[in-house]
C-alpha positions as MATLAB code, in Angstrom:
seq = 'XXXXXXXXXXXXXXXXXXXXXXXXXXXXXXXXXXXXXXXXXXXXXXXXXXXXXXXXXXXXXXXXXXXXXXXXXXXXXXXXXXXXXXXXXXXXXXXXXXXXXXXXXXXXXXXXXXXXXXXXXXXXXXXXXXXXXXXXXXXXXXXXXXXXXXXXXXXXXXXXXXXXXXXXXXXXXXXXXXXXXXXXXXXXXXXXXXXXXXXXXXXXXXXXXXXXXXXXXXXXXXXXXXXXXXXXXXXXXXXXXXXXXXXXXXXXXXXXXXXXXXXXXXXXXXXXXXXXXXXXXXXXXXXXXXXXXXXXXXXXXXXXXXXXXXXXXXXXXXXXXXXXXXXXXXXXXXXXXXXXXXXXXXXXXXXXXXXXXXXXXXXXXXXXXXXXXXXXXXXXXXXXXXXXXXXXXXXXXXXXXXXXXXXXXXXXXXXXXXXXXXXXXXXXXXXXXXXXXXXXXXXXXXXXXXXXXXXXXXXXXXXXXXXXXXXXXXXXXXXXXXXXXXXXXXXXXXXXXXXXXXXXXXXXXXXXXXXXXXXXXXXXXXXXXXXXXXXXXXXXXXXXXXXXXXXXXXXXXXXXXXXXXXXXXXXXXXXXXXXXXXXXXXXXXXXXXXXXXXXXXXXXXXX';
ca = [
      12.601  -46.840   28.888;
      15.446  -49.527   28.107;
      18.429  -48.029   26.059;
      19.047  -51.343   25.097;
      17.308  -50.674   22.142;
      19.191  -47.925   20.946;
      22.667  -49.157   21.307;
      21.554  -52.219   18.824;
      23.504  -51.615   15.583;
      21.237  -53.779   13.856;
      18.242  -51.434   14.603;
      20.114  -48.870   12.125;
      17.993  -48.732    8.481;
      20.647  -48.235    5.598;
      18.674  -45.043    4.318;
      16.043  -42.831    5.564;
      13.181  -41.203    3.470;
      14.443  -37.721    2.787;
      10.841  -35.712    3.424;
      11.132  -36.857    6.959;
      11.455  -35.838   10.363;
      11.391  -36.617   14.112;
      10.701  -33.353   17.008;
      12.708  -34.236   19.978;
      10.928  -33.066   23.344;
      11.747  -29.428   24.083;
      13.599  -29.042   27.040;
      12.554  -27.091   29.536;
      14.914  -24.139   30.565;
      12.420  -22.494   33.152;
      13.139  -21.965   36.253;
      10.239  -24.046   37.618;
      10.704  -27.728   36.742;
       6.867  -28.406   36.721;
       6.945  -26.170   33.598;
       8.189  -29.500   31.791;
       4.306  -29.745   30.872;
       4.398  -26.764   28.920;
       7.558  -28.213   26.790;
       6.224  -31.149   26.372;
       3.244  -29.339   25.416;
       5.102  -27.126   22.428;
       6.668  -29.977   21.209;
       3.608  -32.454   20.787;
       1.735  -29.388   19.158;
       4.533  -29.160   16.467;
       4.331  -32.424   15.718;
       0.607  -32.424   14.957;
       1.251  -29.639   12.996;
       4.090  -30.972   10.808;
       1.895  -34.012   10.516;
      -0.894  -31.763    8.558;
       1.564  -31.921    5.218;
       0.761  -34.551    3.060;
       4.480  -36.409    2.033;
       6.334  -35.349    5.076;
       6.916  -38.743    6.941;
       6.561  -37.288   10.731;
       7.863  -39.621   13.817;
       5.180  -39.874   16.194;
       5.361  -38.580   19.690;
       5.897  -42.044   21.366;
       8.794  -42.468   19.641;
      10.680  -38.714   19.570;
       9.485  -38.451   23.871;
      11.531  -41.661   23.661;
      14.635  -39.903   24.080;
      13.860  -37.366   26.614;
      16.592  -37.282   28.813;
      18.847  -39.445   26.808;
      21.824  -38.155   25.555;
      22.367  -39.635   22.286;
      24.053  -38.686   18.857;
      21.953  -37.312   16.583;
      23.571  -39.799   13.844;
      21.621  -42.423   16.136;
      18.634  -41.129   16.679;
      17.942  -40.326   13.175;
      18.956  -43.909   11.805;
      17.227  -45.335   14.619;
      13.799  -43.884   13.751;
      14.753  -43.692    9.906;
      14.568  -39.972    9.406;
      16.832  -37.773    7.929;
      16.039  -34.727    9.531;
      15.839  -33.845   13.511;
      14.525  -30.992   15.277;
      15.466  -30.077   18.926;
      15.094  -27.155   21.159;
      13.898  -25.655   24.055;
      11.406  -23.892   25.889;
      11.723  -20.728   28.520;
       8.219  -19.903   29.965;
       8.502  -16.790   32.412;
       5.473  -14.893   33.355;
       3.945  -13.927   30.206;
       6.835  -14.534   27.964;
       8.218  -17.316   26.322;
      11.596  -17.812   24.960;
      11.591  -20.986   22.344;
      14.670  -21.933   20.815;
      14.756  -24.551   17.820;
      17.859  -26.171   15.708;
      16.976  -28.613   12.217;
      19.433  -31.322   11.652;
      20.446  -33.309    8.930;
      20.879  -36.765   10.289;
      23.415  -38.085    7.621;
      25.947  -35.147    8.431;
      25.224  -33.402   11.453;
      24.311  -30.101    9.830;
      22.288  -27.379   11.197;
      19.658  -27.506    8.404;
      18.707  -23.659   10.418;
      18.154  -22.687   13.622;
      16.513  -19.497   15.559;
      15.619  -18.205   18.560;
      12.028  -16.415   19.570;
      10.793  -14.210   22.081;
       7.075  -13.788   22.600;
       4.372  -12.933   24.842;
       2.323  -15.854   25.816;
      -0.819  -14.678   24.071;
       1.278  -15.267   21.180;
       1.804  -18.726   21.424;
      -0.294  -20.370   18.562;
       0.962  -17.726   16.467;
       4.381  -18.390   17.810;
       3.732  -22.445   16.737;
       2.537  -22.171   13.587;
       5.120  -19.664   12.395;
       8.132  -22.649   13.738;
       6.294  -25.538   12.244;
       6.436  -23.187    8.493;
       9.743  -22.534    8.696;
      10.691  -25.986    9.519;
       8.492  -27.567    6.745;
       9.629  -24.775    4.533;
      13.680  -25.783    5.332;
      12.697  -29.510    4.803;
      11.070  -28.840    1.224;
      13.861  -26.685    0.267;
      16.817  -28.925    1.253;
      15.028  -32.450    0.687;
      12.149  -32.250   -2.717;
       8.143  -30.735   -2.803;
       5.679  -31.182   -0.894;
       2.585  -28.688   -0.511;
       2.403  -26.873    2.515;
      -0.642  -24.830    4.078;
      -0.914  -21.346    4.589;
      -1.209  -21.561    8.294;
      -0.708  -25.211   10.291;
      -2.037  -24.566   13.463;
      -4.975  -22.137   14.660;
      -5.687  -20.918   17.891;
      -8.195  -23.546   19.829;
      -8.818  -20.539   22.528;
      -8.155  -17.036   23.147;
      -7.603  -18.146   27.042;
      -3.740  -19.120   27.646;
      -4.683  -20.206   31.444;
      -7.273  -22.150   30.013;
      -5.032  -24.025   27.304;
      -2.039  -24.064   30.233;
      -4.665  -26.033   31.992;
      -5.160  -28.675   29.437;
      -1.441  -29.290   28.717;
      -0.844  -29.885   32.122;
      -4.231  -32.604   31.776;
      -2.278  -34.026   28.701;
       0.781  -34.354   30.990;
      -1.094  -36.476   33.655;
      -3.133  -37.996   31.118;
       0.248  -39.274   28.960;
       1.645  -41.001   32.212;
      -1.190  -43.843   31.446;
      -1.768  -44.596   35.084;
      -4.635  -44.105   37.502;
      -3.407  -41.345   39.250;
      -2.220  -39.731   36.085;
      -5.410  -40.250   34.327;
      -7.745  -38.984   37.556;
      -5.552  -35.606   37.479;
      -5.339  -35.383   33.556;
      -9.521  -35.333   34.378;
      -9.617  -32.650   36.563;
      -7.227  -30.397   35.031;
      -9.153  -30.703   31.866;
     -12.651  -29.903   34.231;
     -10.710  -26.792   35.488;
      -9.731  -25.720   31.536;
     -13.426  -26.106   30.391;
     -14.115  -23.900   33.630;
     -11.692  -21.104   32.560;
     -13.464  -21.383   28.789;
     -16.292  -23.634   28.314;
     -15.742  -22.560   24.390;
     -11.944  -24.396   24.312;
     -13.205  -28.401   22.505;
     -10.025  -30.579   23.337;
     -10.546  -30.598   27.250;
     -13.510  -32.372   26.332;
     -12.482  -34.931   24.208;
      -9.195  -35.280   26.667;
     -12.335  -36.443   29.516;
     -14.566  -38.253   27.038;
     -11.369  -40.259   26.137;
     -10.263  -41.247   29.334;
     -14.067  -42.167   30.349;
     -14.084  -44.668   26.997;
     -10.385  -46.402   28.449;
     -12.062  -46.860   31.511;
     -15.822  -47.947   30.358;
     -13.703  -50.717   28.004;
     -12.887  -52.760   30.666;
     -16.382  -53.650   31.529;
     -18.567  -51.325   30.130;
     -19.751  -49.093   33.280;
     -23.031  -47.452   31.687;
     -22.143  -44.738   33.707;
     -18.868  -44.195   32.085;
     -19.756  -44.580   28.705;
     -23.121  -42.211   29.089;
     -20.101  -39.430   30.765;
     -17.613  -40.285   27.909;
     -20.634  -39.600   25.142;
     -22.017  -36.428   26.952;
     -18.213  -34.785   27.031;
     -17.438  -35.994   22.976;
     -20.666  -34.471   22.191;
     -19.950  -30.978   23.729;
     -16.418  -31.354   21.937;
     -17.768  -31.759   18.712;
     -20.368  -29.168   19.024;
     -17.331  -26.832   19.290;
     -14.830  -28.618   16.517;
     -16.038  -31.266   14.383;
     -12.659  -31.963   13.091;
     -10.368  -32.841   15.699;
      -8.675  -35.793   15.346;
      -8.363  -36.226   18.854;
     -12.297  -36.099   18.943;
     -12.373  -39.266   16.203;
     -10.192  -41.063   18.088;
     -12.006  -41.028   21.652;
     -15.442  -41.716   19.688;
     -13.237  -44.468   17.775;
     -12.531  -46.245   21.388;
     -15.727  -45.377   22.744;
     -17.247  -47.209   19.699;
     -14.839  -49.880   19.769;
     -13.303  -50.870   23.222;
     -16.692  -50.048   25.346;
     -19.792  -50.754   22.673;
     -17.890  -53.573   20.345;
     -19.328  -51.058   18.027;
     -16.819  -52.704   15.200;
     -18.706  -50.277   12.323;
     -18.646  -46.897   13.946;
     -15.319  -47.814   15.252;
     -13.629  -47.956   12.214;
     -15.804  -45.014   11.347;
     -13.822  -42.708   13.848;
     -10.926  -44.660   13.229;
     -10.492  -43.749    9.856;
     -11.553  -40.461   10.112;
      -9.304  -39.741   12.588;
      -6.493  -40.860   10.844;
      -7.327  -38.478    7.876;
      -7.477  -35.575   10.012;
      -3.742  -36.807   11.514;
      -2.189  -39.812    9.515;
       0.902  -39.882   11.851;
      -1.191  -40.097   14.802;
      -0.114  -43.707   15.216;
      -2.260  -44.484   18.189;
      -5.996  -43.657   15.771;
      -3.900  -46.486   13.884;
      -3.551  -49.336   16.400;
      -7.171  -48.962   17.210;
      -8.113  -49.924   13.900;
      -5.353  -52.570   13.309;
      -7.203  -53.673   17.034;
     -10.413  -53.718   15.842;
      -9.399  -56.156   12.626;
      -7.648  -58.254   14.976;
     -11.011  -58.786   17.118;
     -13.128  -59.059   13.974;
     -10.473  -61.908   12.577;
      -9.052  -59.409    9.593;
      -5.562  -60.184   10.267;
      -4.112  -59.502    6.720;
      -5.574  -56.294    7.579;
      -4.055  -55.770   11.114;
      -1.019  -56.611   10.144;
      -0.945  -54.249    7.180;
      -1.681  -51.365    9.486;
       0.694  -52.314   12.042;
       3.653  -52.173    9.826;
       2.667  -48.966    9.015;
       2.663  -47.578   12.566;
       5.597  -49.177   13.425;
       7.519  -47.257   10.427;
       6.149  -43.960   12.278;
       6.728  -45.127   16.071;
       9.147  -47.525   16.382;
       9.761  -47.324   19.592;
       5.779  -47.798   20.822;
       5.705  -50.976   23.061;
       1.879  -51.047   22.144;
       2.220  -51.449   18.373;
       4.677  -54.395   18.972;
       1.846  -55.786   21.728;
      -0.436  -55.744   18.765;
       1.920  -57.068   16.460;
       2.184  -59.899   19.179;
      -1.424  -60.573   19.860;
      -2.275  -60.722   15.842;
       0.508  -63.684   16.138;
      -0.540  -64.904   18.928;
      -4.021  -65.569   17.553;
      -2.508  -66.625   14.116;
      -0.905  -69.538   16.363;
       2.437  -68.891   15.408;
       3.600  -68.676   19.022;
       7.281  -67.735   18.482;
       6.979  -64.770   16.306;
       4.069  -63.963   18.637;
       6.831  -64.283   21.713;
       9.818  -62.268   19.557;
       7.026  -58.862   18.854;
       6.037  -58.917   22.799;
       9.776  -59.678   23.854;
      10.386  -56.230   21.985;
       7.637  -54.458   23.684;
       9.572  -55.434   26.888;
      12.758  -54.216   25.548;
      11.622  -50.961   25.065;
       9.554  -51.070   28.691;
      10.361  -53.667   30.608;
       7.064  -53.102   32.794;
       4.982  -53.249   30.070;
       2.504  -55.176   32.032;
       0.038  -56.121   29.036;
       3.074  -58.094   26.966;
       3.899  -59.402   30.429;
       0.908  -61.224   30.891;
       0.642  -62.331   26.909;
       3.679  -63.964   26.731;
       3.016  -66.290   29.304;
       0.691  -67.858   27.361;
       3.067  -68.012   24.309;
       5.566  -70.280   26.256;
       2.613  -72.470   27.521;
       1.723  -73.089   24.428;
       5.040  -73.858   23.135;
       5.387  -76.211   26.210;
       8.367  -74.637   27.615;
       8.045  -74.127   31.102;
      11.426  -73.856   31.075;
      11.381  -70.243   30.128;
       7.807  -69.507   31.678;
       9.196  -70.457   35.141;
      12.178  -68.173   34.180;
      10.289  -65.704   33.195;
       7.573  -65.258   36.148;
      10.574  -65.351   38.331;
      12.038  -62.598   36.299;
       9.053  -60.659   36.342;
       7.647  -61.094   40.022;
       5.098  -58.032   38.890;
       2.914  -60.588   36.420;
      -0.808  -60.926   37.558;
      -1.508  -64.250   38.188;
       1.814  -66.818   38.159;
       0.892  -69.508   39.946;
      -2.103  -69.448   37.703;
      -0.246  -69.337   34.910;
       2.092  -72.394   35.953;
      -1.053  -74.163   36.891;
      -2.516  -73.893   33.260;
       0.973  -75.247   32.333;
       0.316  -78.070   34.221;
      -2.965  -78.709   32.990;
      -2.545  -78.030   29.358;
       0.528  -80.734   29.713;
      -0.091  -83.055   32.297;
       2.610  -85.577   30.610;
       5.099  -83.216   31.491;
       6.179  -83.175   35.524;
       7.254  -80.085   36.622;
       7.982  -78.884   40.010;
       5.016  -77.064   40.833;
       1.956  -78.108   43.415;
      -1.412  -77.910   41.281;
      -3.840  -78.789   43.891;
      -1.919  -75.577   45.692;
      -3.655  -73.374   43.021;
      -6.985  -74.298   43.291;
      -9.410  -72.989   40.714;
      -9.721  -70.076   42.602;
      -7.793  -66.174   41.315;
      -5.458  -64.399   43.672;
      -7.559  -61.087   43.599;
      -5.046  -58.247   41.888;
      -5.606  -53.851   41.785;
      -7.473  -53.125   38.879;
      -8.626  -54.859   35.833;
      -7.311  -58.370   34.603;
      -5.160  -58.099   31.614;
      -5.623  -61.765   30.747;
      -9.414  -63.500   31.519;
      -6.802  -66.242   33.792;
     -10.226  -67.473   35.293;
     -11.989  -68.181   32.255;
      -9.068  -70.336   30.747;
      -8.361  -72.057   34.367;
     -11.986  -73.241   34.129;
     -11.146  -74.639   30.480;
      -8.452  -76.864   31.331;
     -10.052  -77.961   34.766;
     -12.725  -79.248   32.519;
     -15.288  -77.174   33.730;
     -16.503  -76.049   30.416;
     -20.194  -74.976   31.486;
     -19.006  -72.674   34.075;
     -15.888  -71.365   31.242;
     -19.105  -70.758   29.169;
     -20.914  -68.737   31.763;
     -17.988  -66.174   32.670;
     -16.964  -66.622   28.848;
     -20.976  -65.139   28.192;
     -20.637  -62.571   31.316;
     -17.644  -60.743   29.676;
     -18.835  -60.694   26.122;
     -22.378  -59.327   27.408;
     -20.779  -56.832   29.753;
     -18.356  -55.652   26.642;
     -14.936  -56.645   28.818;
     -12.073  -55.229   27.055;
     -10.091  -58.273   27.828;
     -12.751  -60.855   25.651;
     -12.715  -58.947   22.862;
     -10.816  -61.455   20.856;
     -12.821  -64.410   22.394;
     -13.796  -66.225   19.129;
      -9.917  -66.238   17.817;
      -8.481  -67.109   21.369;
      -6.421  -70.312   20.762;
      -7.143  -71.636   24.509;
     -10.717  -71.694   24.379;
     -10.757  -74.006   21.392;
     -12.093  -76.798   23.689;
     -15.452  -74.290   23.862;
     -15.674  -74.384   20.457;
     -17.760  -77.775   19.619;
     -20.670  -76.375   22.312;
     -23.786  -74.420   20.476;
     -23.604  -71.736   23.088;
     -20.205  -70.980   22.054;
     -21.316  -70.601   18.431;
     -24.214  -68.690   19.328;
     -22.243  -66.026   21.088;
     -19.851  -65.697   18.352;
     -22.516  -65.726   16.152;
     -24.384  -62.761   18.301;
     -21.571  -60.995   18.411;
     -20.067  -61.245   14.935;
     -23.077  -60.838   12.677;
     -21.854  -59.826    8.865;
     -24.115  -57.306    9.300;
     -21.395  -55.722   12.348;
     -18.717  -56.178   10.405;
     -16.402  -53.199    9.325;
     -16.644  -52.670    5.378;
     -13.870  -52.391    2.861;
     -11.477  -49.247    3.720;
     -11.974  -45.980    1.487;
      -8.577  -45.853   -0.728;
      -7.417  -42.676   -0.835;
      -5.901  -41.248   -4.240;
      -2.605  -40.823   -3.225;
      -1.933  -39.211   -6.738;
      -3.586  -35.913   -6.447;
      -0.269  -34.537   -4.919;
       1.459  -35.601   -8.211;
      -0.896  -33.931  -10.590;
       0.786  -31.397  -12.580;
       0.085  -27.834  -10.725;
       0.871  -26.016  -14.041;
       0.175  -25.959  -17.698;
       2.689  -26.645  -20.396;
       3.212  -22.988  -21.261;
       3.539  -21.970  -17.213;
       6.018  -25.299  -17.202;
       8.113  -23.287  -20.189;
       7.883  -19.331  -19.137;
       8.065  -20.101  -15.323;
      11.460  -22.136  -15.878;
      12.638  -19.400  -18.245;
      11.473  -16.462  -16.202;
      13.399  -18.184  -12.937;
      16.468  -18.847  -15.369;
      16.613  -15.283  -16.577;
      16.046  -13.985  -12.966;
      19.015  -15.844  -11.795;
      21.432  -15.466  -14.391;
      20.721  -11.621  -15.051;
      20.533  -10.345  -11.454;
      22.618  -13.247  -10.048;
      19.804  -13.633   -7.069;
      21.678  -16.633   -5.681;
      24.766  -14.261   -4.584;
      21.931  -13.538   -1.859;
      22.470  -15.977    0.511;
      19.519  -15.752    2.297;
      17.291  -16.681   -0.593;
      14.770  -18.928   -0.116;
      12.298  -20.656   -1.985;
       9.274  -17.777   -0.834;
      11.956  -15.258   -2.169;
      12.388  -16.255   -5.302;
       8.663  -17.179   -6.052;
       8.007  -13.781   -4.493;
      10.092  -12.528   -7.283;
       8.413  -14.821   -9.923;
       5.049  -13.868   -8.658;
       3.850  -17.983   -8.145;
       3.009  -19.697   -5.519;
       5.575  -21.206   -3.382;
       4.109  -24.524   -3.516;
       4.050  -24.327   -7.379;
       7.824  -23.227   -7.619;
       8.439  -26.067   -5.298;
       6.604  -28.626   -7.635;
       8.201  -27.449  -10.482;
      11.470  -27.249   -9.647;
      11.379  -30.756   -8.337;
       9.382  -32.741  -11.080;
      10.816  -30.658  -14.636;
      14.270  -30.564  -13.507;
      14.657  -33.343  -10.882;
      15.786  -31.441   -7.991;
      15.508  -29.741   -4.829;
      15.029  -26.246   -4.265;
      19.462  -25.966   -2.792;
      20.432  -28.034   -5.385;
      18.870  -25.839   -8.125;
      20.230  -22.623   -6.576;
      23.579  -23.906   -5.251;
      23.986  -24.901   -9.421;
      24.078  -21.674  -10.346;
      26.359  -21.072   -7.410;
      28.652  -23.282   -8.338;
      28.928  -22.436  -11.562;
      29.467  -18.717  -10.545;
      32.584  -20.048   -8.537;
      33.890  -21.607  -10.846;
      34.352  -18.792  -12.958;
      35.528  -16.830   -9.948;
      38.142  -19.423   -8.798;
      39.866  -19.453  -12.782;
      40.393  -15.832  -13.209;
      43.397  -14.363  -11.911;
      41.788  -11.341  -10.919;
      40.789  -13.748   -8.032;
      43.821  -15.261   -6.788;
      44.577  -13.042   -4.002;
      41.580  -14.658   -2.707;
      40.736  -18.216   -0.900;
      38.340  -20.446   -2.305;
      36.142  -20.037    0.763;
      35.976  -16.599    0.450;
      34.702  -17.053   -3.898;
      32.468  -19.806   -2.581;
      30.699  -17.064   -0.295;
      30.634  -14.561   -2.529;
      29.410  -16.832   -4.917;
      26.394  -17.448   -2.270;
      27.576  -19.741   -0.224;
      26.864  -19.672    3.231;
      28.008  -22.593    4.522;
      31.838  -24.445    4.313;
      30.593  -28.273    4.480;
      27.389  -27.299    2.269;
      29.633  -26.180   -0.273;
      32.894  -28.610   -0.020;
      29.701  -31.188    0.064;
      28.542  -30.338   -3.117;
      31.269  -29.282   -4.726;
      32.310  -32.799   -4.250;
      28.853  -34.112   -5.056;
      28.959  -32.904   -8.548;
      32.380  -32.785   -9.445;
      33.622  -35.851   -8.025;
      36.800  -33.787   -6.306;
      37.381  -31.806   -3.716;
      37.039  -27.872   -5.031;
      41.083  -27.416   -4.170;
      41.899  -30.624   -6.756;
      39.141  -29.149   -9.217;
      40.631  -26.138   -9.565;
      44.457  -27.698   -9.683;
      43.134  -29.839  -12.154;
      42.326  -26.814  -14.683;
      45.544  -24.863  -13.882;
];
């Protein structure tokens, strides 16, 4: 990962949404280093679960793992992923206890929001997440406006911790996106359905990785393995997200399945909407089907969860790419190489950006920069062909037609396009026919592909893209959802009037708010409503958060402490916390906030 990124000023938003947040990777305090799955672990199941509450803008985990092992301010982590609250912590696994400890910052300040520390036994764990993920949501409502949040966040997938051990350390491997990660993310997950054949997300973690692998040429095999596991997974939990999302790519990337893809897709994103990756898919599948309005659209969504994804930027490139507009198509892919500078899929795309923009000045700089690219002297030779009035220094006949042979699958069909500019368009339209009727990830955008536009005037090119593209395969309009049900008023008029009384009377009779430790579940314990209702009200009839409407009364208690002379053996710290107070910078910050002085000049000022 390139810090470059982070040390741009002019990454830094102005403001952040206040209902936000971003979950730094846990750090592992074990003793045993290979525990760093099992952080890594707590932290991505945190995230999911923050990402349950509808109007809590939740960084995904590309962008928070971002930072592991970077030590930056929390001031520039927050502005540079545009949240105003961060959560960090760690993780102690020892035997069969745990030991998590978690802090919630306020970007904007530096202020520890809360923090606490928890000891557990490891059959605890779920229990142990879903309590954290509350109390953090619960912190974030109170300090930043409503937002409705569950009873519980996260239930127990199995009852065997070896078994779910098993599959975090699969997700570890798996995350690492390379073949050796993948093959042991496979057989860790084989060993957790062996320890419980009952436990659904090893499953989908196989029947995912068997879809990645069947979309790069459709291996029957593969995609008859990747069904069977995503069938057992759902048979055990119909609603995982992750489960949508592998039948999403299976649909998609390895059947060109563009309806049931966006199927998944979308349903996936509903279970998780800040699972940015469910996203891309579908802004993928648009691009393929020529929706780019709609690609784009999604993409700048994604990228205001995971800014720092080199993939969304990819697909920000290709869309661009595609659109023809070869600069703003080079600037999204040169970012995906800022962030990873091996990103080997925006290494190969560029290359065709600056042959299209016929500067071979900066292709021959850049294949010489980037000595890992597939195929360069490919590459130059298209140059060459695509611009014979231009001499460069570069032997064509030294290329041949032929494709140095490279590990793995082709990022870029080099071939196919090599065969287009050596004029050998019946061949181009053979392989062109092979990949689309073998389902090749890489000709998936075929009928959009600027270089094959000299195919375009033959009837077999039209009849594929024809084949291919029916209207009848073609994703329908998206389902809006009504993004005003959250808004709808949770209580009558006459609950509106005696709840705001009742909390009024509460307060000013038996001064609650000299209780520092009162919390929003507190007081609606005390009013006998719902949390989520006192919430609601308290931000849409009187316009503020839960702190602000309690640290009010405060300050008007203080007041009235700091002016009688009873008082003035006293500091003004000690009458802010026995006003309720619990904090110095909370309350010199508000005091200052609503008075427009500091509390010393206030106080001067009515002496």
């Amino acid at each position: 990962m390139s810090a470059a990124i982070f040390n741009n000023n002019e990454n830094l938003p102005k403001s952040a949404t206040g209902k936000s947040i971003a979950v730094l990777p846990f750090v592992n305090m074990s003793a045993d280093p290979e525990n760093e799955y099992f952080s890594d672990g707590i932290t991505e199941e945190i995230i999911n679960a923050l990402t349950k509450i509808q109007g809590l803008k939740v960084t995904s985990r590309t962008s928070s793992f971002a930072f592991k092992g970077i030590d930056q301010d929390i001031r520039r982590i927050g502005h540079t992923l545009d949240v105003a609250t961060i959560l960090e912590g760690s993780v102690r696994k020892a035997g069969s206890r745990v030991r998590i400890t978690a802090q919630l910052i306020k970007v904007d300040d530096g202020f520890h929001i809360w923090s606490k520390n928890f000891d557990r036994q490891m059959d605890d764990i779920f229990a142990l997440q879903d309590e954290i993920s509350l109390l953090i949501a619960d912190q974030i409502r109170e300090n930043f406006g409503h937002f409705d949040i569950q009873e519980h966040l996260i239930d127990a997938p199995t009852a065997n911790i070896e078994a779910y051990q098993l599959y975090l350390k699969g997700r570890y491997n798996h995350l690492k996106w390379n073949r050796e990660g993948i093959t042991n993310g496979i057989r860790l997950y084989q060993q957790s359905i062996e320890k419980d054949p009952g436990f659904a997300l090893p499953y989908f973690g196989i029947g995912y990785s068997y879809a990645m692998r069947a979309s790069f040429g459709a291996d029957k095999e593969l995609v008859h393995s990747a069904e069977e596991y995503l069938e057992k997974g759902f048979r055990i939990d119909h609603q995982s997200y992750l489960g949508y999302f592998s039948k999403g790519t299976l649909s998609f990337w390895a059947k060109w399945d563009f309806k049931s893809g966006q199927e998944h897709y979308l349903k996936a994103m509903s279970l998780n909407p800040s699972f940015t990756e469910a996203e891309e898919g579908l802004a993928e599948l648009y691009t393929a089907t020529g929706d780019f309005d709609k690609a784009l659209k999604h993409i700048q969504h994604i990228l205001s969860l995971n800014p720092l994804s080199p993939n969304h930027y990819y697909s920000k490139g290709v869309v661009h790419y595609l659109l023809q507009d070869y600069e703003k198509a080079a600037g999204s892919l040169e970012a995906a190489l800022r962030i990873d500078p091996n990103f080997s899929f925006a290494i190969e795309k560029i290359q065709l950006c600056f042959i299209h923009l016929k500067d071979y000045e900066r292709l021959d700089r850049f294949l010489r920069q980037h000595p890992q690219a597939q195929q360069p002297n490919i590459s130059r030779a298209l140059y060459s062909l695509m611009h014979p009035d231009e001499k460069i220094d570069f032997d064509l006949s030294a290329a041949g037609a032929k494709v140095e042979a490279t590990e793995g699958p082709m990022l870029i069909p080099w071939h196919l396009f090599l065969q287009v500019y050596l004029g050998h368009h019946e061949l181009a339209l053979d392989l062109l026919e092979a990949g689309v009727k073998s389902r090749t990830g890489q000709f998936v955008n075929f009928k959009n592909l600027p270089l094959l536009s000299p195919l375009h005037r033959y009837d077999r090119f039209q009849q594929l893209v024809e084949a291919t593209f029916p209207a009848s395969a073609l994703p329908g309009a998206e389902e809006e959802t009504d993004s005003s049900a959250a808004a709808n008023s949770l209580l009558s008029p006459k609950e509106v009037e005696y709840y705001l009384a009742a909390a009024a009377e509460l307060l000013e009779m038996e001064q609650l708010f000299t209780d520092q430790s009162l919390g929003l579940k507190s007081l609606a314990g005390h009013l006998d409503i719902h949390p989520n209702k006192l919430s609601w009200l308290i931000n849409e009839h009187l316009g503020k958060n839960f702190n602000e409407y309690i640290n009010t009364y405060r300050l008007e208690a203080f007041k009235v402490k700091a002016l009688d002379p009873a008082n003035s053996h006293l500091t003004l710290l000690g009458l802010a916390y026995e006003s309720g107070f619990n904090s110095k910078t909370v309350f010199n910050a508000f005091f200052k906030k609503m008075e427009g002085m500091t509390p010393r000049a206030w106080v001067k000022e009515q002496k």
